[in-house]
N, C-alpha and C positions, 0 to 999 in steps of 0.2 A: 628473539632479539636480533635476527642476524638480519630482516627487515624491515626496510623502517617505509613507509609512505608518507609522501607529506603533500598535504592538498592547500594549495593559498587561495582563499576568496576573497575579496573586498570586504571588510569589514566583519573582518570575521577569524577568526583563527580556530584550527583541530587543536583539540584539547586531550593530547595523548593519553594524559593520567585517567583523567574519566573513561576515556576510550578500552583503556584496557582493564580497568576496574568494573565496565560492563562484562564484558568478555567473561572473565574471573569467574563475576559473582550468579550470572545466566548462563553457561556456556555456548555463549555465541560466536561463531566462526571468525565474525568481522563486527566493531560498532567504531561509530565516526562519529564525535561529539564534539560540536562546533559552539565556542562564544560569540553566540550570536544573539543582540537585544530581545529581546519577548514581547514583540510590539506588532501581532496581530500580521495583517497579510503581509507585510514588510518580511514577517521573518519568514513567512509562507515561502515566498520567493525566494528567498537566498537557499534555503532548506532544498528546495528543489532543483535547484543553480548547485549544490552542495550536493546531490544524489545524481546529478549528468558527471559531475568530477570523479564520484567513486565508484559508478560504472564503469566509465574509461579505465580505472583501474584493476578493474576486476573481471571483466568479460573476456572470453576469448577465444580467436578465430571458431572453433568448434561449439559453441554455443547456438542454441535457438532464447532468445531474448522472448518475453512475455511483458507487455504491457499492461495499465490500463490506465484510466484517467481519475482525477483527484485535482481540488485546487491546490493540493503542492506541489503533485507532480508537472502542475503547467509549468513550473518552469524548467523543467528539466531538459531542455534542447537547448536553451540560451548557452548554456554552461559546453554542450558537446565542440571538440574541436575536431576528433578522428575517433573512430570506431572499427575494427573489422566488418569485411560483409554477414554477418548476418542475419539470418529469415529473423522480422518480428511479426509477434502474432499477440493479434490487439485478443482480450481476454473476457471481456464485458462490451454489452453495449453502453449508451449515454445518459446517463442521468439529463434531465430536460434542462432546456436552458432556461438561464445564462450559463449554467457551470458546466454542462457537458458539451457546449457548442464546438470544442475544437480538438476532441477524442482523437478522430481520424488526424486533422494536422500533427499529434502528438504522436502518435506510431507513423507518419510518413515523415514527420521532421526526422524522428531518431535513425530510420530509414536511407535517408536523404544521405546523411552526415558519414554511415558506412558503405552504402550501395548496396544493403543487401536490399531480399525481398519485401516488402509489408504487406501483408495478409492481414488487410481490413475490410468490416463489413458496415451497411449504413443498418442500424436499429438502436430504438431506445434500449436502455438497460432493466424497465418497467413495464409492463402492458398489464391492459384494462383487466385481464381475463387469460387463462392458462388454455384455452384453446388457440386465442391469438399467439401467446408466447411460441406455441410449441407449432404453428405454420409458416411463422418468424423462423425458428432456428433450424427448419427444412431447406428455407433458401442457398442457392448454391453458394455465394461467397462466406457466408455465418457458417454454415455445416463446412466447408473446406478450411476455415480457421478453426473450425471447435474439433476437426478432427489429427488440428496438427499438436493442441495443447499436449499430447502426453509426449512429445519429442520435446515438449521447452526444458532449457538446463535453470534458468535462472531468470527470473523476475522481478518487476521493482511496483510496489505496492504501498499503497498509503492505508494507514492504520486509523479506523474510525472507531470514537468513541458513541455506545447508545444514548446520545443530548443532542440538542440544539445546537449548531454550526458546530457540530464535530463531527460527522457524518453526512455528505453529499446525501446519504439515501435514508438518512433520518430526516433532514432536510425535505426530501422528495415525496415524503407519505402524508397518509391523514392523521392527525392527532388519534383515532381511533386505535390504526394499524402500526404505529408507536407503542400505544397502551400495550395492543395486543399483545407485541412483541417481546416487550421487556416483561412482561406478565412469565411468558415461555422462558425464560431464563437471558434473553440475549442482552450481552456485555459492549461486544466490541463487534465490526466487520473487516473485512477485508477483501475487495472484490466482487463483493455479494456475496460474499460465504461469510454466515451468520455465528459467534461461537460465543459460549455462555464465561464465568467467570474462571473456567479452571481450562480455558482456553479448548474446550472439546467442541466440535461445530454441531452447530442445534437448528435440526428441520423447521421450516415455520412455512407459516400459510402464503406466505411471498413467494418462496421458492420456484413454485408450477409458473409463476409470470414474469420471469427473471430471466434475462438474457445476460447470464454470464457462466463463469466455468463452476458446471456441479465441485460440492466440495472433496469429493472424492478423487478426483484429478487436481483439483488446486493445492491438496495435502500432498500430493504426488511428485511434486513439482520439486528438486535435487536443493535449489536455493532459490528461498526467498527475499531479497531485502525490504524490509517495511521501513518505509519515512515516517516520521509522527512530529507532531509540532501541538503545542499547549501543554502542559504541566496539568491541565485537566483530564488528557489522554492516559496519566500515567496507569490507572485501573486498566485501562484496554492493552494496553504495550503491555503489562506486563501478563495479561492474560491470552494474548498472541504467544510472546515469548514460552510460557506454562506450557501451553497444549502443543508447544514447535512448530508453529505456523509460520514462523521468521526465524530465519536463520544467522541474518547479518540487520544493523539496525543503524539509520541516520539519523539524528535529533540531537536536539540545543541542548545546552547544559542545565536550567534548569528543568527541565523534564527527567533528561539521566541523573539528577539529584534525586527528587522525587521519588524515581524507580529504586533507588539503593536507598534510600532511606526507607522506603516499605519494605525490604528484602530485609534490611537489618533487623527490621520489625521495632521502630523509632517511632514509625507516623500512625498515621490511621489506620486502621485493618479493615475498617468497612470496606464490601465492594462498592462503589459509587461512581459515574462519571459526572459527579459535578465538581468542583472544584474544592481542593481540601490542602 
């Protein structure tokens, strides 16, 4: 209690009580839980105008910063006003557009704002075939980022749920390779790293063609913060939080309802990402 932070956004206010009744009830380091409307990309955007705030608050000089990209994390530059210089280092390649069209802007925006280095590479975050994957991640600028991942202190990650528009890379496959996956146990991701419902990370046949950080250096990584938006995420977020894949957490208030209402064990027990 002898700190307090206080982040003001447009239309929106931190809701300390919930904030620290996350904390409490997960042991999470840091959670920022903002009244903010639940009105689809609208809140996308503030959420991530909300996580460039709590970075600012939280980064420091001595950190290596770890990106990637997410429709909530685009808004995360809007929000930057000062930064120390620190090295970023983008973590994943791009989901195909529309949604991954500005990856790279997004690690040289955040870049920009402290003057440190950005250690970005051009490649999808998908390829056809695990030969291609693995000639991809030979190239110089991908291998000199993928080899700076185990020096990152801290991270800002957007939490996918395994459904439709809750996941950029659920979004990105065949209805097949969906099946497949969830067949395998997979709940929730996080950067490409695939993890089942008790938040443990589960190998799957993507992996060999996936340009981002193995899960074994993303687990690695001192601090996480995961962004999540939807009240349908709440199964995923809390199955991140489970296996300690996130350490600090930004999302709306109905979601961190959601999440403590299943902790109490009030709601539903099913694992599901659909809406409950």
């Amino acid at each position: 209690g002898l700190v307090r932070i206080e982040i003001g956004l447009p239309g929106g206010a931190l809701d300390a009580g919930l904030s620290a009744e996350l904390c409490s009830v997960f042991g999470l380091r840091h959670a920022f839980v903002f009244n903010f409307p639940s009105d689809g990309s609208p809140l996308r955007q503030r959420l991530g105008e909300a996580a460039g705030q709590v970075l600012m608050d939280l980064i420091t000089p001595g950190d290596v910063l770890g990106l990637t990209w997410s429709r909530t994390l685009s808004g995360l530059t809007a929000a930057l006003t000062q930064l120390p210089p620190c090295p970023i280092v983008q973590l994943t390649g791009a989901v195909p557009p529309p949604d991954g069209r500005d990856l790279l802007e997004l690690v040289r925006g955040v870049a920009r704002v402290g003057g440190g280095t950005a250690h970005v590479f051009y490649a999808p975050m998908l390829v056809s075939d695990a030969a291609t994957a693995t000639a991809i991640r030979r190239q110089g600028d991908i291998a000199e980022a993928f080899a700076l991942i185990p020096s990152v202190t801290i991270a800002v990650v957007s939490i996918g749920a395994w459904g439709a528009g809750l996941s950029t890379i659920y979004d990105a496959i065949t209805p097949a390779e969906r099946e497949s996956l969830a067949d395998l146990g997979v709940h929730a991701e996080l950067a490409g790293v695939f993890i089942g419902a008790d938040g443990g990370t589960l190998p799957t046949p993507l992996d060999s063609r996936m340009i981002v950080t193995p899960a074994p250096l993303f687990t690695g990584i001192p601090f996480v913060l995961g962004v999540a938006y939807d009240a349908a995420k709440s199964p995923a977020v809390l199955a991140a939080i489970r296996g300690g894949l996130v350490h600090g957490l930004v999302t709306h208030a109905e979601l961190a309802e959601r999440l403590l209402t299943r902790a109490r064990g009030r709601g539903p027990t099913r694992d599901s990402t659909a809406p409950d």
